[in-house]
DSSP file (Angstrom, degrees, kcal/mol; ACC not computed):
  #  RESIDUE AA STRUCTURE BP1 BP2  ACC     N-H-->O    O-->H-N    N-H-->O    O-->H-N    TCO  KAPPA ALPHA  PHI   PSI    X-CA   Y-CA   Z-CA
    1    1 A X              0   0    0      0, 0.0     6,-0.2     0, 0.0    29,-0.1   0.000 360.0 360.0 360.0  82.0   -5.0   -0.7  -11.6
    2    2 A X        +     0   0    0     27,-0.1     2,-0.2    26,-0.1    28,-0.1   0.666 360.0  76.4 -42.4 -46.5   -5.2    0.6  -14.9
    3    3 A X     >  -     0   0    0      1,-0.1     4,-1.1     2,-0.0     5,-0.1  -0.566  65.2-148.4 -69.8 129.8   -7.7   -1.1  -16.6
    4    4 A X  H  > S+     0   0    0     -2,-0.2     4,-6.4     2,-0.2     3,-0.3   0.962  96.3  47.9 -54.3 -57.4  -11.8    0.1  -15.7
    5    5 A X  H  > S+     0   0    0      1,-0.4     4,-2.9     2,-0.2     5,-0.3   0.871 109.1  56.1 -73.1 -16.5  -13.4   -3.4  -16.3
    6    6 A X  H  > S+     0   0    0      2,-0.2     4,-3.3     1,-0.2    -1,-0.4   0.983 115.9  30.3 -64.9 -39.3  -11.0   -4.9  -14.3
    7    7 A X  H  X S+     0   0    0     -4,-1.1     4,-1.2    -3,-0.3     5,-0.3   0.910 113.0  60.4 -82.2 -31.2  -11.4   -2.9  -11.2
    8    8 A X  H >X S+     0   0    0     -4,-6.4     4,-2.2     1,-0.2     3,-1.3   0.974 114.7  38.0 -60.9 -48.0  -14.9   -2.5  -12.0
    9    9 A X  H 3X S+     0   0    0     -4,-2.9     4,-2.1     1,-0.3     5,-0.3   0.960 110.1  62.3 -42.8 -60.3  -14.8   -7.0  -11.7
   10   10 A X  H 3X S+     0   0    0     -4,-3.3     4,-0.7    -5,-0.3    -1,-0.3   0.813 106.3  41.9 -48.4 -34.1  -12.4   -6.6   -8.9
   11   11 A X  H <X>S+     0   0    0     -3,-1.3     4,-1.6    -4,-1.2     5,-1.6   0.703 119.9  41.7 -84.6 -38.6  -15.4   -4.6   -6.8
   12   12 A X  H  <5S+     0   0    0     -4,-2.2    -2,-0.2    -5,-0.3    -1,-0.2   0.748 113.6  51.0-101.9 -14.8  -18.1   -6.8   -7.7
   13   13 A X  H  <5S+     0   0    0     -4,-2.1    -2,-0.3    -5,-0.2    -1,-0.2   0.677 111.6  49.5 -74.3 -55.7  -15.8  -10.0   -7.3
   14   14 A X  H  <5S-     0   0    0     -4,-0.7    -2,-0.2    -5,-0.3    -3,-0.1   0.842 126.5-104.1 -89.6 -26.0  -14.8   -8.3   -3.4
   15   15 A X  T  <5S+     0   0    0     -4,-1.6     2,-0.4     1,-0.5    -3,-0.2   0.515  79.0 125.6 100.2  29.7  -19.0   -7.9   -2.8
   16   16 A X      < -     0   0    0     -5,-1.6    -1,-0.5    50,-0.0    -2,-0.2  -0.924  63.9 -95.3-157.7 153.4  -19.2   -3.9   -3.3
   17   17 A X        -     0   0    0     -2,-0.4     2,-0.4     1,-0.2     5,-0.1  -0.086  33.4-111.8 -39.8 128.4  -20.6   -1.8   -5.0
   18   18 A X        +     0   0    0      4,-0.1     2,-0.3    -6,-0.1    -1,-0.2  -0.664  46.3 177.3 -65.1 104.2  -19.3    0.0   -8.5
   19   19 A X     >  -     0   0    0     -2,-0.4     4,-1.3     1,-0.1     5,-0.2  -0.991  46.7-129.3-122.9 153.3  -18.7    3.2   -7.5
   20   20 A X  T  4 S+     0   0    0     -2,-0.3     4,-0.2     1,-0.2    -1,-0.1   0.887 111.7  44.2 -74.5 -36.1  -17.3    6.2   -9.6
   21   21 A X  T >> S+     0   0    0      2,-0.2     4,-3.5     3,-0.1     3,-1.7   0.989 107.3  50.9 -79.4 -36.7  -14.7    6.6   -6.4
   22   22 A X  H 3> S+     0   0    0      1,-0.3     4,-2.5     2,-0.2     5,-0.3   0.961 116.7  43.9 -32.7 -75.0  -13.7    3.3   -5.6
   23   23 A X  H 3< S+     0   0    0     -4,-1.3     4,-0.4     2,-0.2    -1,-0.3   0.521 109.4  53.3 -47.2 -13.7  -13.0    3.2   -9.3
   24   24 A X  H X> S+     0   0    0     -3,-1.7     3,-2.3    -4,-0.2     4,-1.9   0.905 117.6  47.4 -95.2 -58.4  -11.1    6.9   -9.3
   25   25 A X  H 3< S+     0   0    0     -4,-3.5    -2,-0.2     1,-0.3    -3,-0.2   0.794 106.3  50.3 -73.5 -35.0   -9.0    5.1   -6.3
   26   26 A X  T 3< S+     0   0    0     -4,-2.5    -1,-0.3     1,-0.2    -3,-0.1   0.707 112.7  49.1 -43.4 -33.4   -8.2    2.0   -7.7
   27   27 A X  T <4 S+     0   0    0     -3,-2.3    -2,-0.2    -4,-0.4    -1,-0.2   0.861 104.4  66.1 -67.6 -35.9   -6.9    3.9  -10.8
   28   28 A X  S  < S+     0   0    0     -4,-1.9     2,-0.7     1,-0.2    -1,-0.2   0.455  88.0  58.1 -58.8  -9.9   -5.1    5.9   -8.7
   29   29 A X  S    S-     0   0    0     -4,-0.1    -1,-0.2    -3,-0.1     2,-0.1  -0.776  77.8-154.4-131.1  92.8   -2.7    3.8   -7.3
   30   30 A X    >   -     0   0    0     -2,-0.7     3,-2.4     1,-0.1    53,-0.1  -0.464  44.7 -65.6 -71.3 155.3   -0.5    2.1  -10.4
   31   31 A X  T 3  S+     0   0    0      1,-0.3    -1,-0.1    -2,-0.1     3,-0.1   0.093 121.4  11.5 -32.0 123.0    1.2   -1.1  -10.0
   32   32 A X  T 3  S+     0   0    0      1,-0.3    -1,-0.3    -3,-0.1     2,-0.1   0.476  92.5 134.3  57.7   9.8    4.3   -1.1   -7.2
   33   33 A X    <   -     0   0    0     -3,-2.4    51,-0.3    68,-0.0    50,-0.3  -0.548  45.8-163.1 -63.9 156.0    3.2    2.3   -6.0
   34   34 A X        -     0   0    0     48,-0.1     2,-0.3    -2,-0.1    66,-0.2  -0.875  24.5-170.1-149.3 104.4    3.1    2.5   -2.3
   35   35 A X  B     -A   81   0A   0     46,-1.4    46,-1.8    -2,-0.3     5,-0.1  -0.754  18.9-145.0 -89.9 109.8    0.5    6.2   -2.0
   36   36 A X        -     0   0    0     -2,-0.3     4,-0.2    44,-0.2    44,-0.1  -0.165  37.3 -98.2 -71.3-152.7    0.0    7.9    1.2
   37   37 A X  S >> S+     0   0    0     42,-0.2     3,-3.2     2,-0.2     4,-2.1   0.973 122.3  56.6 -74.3 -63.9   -4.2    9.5    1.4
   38   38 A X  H 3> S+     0   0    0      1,-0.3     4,-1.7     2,-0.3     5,-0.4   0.943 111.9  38.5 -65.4 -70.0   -3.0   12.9    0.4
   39   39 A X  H 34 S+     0   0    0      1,-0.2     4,-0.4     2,-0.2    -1,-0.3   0.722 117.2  46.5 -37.8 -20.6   -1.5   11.7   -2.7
   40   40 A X  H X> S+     0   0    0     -3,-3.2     4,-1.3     2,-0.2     3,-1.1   0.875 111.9  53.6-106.8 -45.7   -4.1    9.3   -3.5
   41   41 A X  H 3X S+     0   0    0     -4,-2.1     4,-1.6     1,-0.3     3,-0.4   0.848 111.2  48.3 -51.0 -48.8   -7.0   12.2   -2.7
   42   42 A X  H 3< S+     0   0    0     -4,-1.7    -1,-0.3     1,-0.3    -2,-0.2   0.572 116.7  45.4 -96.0 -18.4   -5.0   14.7   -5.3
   43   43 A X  H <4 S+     0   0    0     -3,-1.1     4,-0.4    -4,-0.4    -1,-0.3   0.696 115.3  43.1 -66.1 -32.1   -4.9   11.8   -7.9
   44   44 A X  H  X S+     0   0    0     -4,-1.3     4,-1.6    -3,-0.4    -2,-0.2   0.499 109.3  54.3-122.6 -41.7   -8.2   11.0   -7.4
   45   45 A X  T  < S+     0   0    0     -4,-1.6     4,-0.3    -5,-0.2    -3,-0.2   0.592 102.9  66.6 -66.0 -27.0   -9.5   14.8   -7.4
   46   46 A X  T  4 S+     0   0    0     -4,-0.2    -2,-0.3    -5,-0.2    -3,-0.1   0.978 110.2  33.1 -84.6 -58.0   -7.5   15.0  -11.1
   47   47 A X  T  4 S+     0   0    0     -4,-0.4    -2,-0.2     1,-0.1    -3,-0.2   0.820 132.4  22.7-102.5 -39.4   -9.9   12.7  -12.7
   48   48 A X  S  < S-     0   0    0     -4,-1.6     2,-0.9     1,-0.2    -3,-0.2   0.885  91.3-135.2 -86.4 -14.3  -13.3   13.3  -11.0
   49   49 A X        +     0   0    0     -4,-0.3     2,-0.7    -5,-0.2    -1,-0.2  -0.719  65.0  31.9 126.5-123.7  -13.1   16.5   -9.7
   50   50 A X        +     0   0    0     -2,-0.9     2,-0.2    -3,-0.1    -5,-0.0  -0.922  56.4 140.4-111.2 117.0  -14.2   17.0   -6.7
   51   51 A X        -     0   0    0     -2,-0.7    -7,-0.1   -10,-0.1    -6,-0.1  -0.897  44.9-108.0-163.5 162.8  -14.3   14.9   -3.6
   52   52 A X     >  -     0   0    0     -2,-0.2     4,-1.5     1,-0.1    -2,-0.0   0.078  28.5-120.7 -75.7 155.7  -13.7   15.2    0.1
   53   53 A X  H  > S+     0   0    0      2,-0.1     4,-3.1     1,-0.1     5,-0.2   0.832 112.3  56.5 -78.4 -18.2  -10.5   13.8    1.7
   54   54 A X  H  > S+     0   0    0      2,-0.2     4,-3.1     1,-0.1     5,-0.4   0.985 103.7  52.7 -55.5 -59.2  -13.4   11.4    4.2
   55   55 A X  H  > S+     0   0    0      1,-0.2     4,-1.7     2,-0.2    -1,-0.1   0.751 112.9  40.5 -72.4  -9.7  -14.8   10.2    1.3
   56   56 A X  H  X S+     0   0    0     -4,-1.5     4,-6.0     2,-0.2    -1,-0.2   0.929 113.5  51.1 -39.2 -66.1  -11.3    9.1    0.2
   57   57 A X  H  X S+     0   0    0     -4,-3.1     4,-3.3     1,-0.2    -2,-0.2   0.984 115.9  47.7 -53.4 -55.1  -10.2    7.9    3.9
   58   58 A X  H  X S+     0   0    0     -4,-3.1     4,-1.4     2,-0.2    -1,-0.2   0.962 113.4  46.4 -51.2 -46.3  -13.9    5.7    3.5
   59   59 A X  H  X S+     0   0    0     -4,-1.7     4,-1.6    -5,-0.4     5,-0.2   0.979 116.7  43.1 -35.7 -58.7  -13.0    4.4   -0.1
   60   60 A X  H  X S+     0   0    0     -4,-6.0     4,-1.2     1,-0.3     5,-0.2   0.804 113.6  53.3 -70.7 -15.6   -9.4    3.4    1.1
   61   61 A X  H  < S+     0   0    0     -4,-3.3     4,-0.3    -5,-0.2    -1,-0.3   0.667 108.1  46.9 -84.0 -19.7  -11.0    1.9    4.3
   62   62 A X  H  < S+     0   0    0     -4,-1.4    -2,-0.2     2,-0.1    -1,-0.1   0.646 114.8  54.8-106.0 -12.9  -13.9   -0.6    2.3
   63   63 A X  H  <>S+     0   0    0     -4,-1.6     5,-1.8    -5,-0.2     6,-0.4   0.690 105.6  47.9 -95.0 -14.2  -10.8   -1.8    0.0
   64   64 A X  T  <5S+     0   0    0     -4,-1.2    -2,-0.1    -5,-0.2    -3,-0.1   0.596 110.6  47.2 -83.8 -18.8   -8.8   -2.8    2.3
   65   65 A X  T   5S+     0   0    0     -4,-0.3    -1,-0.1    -5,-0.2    -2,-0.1   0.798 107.7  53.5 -68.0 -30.4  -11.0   -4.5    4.0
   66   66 A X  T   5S-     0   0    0     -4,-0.1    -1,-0.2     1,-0.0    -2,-0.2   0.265 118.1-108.6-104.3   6.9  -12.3   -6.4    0.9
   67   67 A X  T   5S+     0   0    0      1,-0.1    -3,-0.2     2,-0.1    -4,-0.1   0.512  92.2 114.4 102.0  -4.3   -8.2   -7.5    0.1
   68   68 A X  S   <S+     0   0    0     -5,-1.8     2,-0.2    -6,-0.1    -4,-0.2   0.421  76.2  21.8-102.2  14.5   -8.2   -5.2   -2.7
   69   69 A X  S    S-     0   0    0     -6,-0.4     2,-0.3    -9,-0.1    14,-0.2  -0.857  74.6-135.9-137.1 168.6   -5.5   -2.6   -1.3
   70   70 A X  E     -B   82   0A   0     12,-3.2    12,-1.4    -2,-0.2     2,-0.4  -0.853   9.8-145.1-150.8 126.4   -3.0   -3.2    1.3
   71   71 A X  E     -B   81   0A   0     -2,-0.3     2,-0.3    10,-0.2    10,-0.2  -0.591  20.8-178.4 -78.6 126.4   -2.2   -0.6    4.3
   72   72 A X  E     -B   80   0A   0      8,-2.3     8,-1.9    -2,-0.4     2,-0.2  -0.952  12.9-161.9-114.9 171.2    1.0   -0.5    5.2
   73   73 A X        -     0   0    0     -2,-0.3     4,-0.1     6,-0.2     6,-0.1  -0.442   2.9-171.2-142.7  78.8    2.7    1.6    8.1
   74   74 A X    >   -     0   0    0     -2,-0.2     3,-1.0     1,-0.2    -2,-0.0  -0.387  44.6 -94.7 -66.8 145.8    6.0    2.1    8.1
   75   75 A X  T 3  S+     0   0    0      1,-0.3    -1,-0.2    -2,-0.1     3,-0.1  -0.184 107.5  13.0-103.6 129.8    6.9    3.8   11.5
   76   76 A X  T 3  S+     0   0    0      1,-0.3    -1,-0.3    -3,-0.1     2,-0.2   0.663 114.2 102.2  81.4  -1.4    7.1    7.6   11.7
   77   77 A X  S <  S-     0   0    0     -3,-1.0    -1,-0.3     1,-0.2     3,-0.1  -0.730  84.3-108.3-104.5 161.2    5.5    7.5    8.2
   78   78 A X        -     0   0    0     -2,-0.2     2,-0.3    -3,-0.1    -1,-0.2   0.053  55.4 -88.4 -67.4-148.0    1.9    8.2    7.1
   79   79 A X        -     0   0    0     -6,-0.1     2,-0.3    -4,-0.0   -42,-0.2  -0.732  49.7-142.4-120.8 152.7   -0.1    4.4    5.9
   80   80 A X  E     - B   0  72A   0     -8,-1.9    -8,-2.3    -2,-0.3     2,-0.4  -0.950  11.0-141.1-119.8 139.2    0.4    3.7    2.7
   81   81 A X  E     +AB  35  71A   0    -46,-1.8   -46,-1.4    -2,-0.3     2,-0.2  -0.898  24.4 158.5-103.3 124.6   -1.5    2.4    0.3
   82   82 A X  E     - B   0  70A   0    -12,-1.4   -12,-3.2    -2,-0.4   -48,-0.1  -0.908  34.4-140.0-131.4-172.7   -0.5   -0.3   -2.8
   83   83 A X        +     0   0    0    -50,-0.3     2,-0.9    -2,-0.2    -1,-0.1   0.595  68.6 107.0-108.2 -11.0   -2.4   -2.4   -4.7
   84   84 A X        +     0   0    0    -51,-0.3    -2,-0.1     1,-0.1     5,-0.1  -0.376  34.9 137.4 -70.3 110.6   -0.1   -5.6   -5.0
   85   85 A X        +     0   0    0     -2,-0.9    -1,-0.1   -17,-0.1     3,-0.1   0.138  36.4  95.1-133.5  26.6   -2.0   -8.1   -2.5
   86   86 A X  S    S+     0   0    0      1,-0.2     2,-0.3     2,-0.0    -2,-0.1   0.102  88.7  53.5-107.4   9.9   -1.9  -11.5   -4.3
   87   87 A X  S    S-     0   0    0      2,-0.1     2,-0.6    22,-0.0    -1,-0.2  -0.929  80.8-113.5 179.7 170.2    1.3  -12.4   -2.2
   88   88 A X        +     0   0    0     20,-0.6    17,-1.2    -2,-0.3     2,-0.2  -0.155  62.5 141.4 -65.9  62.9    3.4  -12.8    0.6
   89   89 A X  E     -C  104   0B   0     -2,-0.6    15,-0.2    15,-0.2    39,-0.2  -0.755  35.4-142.7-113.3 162.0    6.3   -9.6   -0.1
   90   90 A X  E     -C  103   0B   0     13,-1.7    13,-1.7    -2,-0.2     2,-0.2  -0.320  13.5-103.0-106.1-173.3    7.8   -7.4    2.2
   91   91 A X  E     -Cd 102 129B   0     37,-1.2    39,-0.6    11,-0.2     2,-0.2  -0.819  11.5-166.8-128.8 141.6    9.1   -2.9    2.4
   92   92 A X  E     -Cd 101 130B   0      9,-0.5     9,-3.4    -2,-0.2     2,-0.3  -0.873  20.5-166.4-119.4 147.8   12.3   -1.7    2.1
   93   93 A X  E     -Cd 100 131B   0     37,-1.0    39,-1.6    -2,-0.2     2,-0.5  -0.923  20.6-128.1-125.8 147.7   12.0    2.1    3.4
   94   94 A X  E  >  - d   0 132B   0      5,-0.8     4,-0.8    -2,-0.3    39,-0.2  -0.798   8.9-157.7 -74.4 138.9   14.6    4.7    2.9
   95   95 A X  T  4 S+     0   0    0     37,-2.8    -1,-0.1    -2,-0.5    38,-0.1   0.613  92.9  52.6 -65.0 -15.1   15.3    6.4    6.2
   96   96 A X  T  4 S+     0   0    0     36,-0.7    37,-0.1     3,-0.1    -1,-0.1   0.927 131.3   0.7 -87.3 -89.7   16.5    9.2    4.1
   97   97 A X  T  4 S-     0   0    0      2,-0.1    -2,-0.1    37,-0.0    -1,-0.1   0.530  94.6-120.7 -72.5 -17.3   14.0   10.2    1.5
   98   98 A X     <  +     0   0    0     -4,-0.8    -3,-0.1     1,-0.2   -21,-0.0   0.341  51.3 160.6  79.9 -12.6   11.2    7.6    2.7
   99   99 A X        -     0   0    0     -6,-0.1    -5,-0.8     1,-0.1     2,-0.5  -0.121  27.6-147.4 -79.9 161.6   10.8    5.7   -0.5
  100  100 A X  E     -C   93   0B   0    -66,-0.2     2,-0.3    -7,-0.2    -7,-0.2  -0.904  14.3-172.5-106.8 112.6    9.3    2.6   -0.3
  101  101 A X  E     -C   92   0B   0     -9,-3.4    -9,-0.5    -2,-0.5     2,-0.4  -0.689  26.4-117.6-114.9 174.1   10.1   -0.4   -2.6
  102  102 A X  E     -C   91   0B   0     -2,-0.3     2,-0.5   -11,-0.2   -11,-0.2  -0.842  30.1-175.4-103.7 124.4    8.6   -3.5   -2.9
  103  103 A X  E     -C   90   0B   0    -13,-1.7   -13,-1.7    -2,-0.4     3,-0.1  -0.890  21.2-135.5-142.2 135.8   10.9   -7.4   -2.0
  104  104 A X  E     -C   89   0B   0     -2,-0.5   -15,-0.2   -15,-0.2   -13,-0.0  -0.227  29.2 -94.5 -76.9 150.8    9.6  -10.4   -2.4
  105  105 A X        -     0   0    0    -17,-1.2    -1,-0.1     1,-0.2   -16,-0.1  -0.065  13.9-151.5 -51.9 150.2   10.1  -13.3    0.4
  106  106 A X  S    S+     0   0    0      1,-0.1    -1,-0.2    -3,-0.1    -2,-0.1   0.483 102.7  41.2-104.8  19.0   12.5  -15.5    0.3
  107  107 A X  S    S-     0   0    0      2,-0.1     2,-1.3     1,-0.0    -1,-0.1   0.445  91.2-158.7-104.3  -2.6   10.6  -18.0    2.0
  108  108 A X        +     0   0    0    -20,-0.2   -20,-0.6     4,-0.0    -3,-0.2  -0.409  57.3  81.2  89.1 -67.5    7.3  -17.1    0.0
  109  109 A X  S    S-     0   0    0     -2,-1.3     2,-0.5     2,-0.2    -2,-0.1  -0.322  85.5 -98.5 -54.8 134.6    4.1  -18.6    2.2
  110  110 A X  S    S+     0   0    0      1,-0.1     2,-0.2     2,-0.1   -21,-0.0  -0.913 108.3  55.2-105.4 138.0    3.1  -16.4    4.8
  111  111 A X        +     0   0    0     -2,-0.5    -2,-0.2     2,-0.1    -1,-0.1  -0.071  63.7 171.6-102.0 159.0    3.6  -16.4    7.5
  112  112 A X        +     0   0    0     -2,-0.2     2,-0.2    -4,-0.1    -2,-0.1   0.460  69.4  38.3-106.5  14.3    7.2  -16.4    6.5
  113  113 A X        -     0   0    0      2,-0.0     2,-0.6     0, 0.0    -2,-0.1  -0.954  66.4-161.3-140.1 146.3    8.5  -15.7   10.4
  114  114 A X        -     0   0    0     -2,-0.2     4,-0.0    -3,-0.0    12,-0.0  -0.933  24.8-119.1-136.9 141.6    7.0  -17.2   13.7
  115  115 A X        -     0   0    0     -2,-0.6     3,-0.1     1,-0.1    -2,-0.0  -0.003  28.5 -99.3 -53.9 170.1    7.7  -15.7   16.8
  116  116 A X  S    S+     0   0    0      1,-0.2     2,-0.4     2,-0.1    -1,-0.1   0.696 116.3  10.2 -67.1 -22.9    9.5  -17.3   19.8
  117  117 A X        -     0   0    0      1,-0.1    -1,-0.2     2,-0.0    -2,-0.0  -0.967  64.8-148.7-166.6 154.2    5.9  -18.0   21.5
  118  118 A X    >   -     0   0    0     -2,-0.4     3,-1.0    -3,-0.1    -1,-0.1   0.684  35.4-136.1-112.2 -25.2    2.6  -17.4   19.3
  119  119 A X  T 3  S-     0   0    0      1,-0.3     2,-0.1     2,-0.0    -2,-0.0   0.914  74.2 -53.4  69.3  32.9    0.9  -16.4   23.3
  120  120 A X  T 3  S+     0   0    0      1,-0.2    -1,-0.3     0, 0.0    -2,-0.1  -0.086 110.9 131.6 101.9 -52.6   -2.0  -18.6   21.9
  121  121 A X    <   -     0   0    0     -3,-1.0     2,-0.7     1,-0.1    -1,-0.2  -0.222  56.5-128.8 -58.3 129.6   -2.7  -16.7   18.4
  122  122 A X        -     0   0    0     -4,-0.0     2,-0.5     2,-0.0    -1,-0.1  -0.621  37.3-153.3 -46.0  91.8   -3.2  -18.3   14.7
  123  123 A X        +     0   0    0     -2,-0.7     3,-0.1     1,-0.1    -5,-0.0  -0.724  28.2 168.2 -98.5 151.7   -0.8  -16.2   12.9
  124  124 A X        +     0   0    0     -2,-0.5     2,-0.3     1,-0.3    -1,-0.1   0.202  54.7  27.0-131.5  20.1   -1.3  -15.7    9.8
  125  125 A X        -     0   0    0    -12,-0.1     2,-0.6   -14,-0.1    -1,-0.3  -0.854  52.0-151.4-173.8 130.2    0.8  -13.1    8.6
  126  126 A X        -     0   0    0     -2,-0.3     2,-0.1    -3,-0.1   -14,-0.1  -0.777  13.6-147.5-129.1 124.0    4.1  -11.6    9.3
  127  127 A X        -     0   0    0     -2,-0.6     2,-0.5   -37,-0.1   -37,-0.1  -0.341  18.0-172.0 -50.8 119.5    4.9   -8.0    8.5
  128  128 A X        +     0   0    0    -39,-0.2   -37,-1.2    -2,-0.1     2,-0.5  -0.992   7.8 179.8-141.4 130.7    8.5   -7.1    7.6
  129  129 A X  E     -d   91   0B   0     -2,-0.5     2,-0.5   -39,-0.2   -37,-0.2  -0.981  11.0-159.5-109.5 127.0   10.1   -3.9    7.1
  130  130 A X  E     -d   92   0B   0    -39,-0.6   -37,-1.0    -2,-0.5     2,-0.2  -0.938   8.3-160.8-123.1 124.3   13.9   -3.0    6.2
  131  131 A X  E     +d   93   0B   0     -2,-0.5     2,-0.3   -39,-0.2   -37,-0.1  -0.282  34.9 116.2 -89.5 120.2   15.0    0.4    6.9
  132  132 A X  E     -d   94   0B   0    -39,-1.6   -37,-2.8    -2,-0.2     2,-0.7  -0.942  66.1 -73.0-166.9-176.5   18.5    1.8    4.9
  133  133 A X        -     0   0    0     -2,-0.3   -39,-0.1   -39,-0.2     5,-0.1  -0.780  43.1-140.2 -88.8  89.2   19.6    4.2    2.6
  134  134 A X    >>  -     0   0    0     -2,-0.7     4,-2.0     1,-0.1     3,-1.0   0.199  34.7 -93.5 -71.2 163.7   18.5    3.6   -0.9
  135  135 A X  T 34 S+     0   0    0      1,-0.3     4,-0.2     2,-0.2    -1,-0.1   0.752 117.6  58.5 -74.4 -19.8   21.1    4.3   -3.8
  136  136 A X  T >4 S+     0   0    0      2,-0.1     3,-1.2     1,-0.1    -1,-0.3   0.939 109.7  34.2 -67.6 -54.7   19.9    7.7   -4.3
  137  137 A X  T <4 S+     0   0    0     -3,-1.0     3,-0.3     1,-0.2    -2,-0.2   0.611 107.1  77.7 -93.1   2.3   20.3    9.3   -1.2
  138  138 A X  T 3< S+     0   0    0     -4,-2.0    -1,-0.2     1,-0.1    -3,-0.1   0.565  99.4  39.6-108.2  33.8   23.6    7.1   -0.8
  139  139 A X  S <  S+     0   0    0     -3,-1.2     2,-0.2    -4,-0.2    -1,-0.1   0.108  95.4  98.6-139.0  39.2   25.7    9.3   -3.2
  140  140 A X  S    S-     0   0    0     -3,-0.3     2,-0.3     1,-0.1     3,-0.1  -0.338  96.0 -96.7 -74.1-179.8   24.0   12.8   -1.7
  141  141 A X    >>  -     0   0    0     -2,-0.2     3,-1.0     1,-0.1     4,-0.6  -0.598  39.0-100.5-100.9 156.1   26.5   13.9    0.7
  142  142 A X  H >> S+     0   0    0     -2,-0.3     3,-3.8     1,-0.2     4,-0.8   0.952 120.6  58.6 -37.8 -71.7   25.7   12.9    4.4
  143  143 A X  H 34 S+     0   0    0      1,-0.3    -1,-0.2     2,-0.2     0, 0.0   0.439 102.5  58.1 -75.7   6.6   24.3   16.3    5.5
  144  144 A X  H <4 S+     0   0    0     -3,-1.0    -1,-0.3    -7,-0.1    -2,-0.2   0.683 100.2  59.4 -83.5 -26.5   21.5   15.9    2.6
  145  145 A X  H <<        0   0    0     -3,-3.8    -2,-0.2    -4,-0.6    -3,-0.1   0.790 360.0 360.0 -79.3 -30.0   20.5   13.0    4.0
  146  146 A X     <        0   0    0     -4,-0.8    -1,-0.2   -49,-0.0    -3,-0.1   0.388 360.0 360.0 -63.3 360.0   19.5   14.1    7.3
């Protein structure tokens, strides 16, 4: 989220406080990145300075709550953080390298799946990951990939 006034809008818009980290983390994380903590901490340390990796973990924990990040956790991964949360989209992860790209549904609403028997729940969201090789590590040789 490039822009200041925006994020600063975006925070006063979610019902929190303008703070000089919130705003360092929001910067932090550009458009279709998908940022574990550690990355987002060492991004976040390059323009203020100093600050502890809690007061990170608390930042990324009070904007994802207020809708203005979105955690994901691809399995055997750290959480991730992006900022695209204005729709329904799904992960592909490399198994190889890890990277993470962003694809949008093809059925759009969410939830875009419903299970065989809901056990009672109001779902409102279904999570979809697809695991492959992505077109970089599939013209390494096999025994790079592993």
């Amino acid at each position: 989220m490039p822009d200041r006034e925006v994020a600063r809008q975006h925070l006063l818009t979610a019902g929190l406080r303008v703070t000089a980290a919130r705003l360092a983390v929001l910067h932090a994380i550009p458009p279709q990145a998908h940022l574990d903590a550690d990355e987002i901490t060492r991004a976040v340390r390059a323009g203020l300075g100093t600050i502890s990796v809690q007061a990170v973990y608390d930042v990324l924990r009070a904007l994802t709550s207020a809708g203005l990040l979105r955690r994901i956790e691809p399995a055997g991964k750290p959480a991730l953080y992006e900022a695209r949360v204005a729709d329904n989209h799904h992960h592909l992860v490399c198994r190889s390298c890890g990277a993470v790209v962003d694809v949008d549904c093809v059925i759009g609403n969410a939830p875009c799946l419903s299970p065989s028997d809901d056990a009672g729940f109001v779902i409102d969201e279904a999570e979809v990951t697809f695991w492959g090789i992505c077109p970089t590590c599939q013209l390494a040789p096999h025994e790079e990939r592993e």
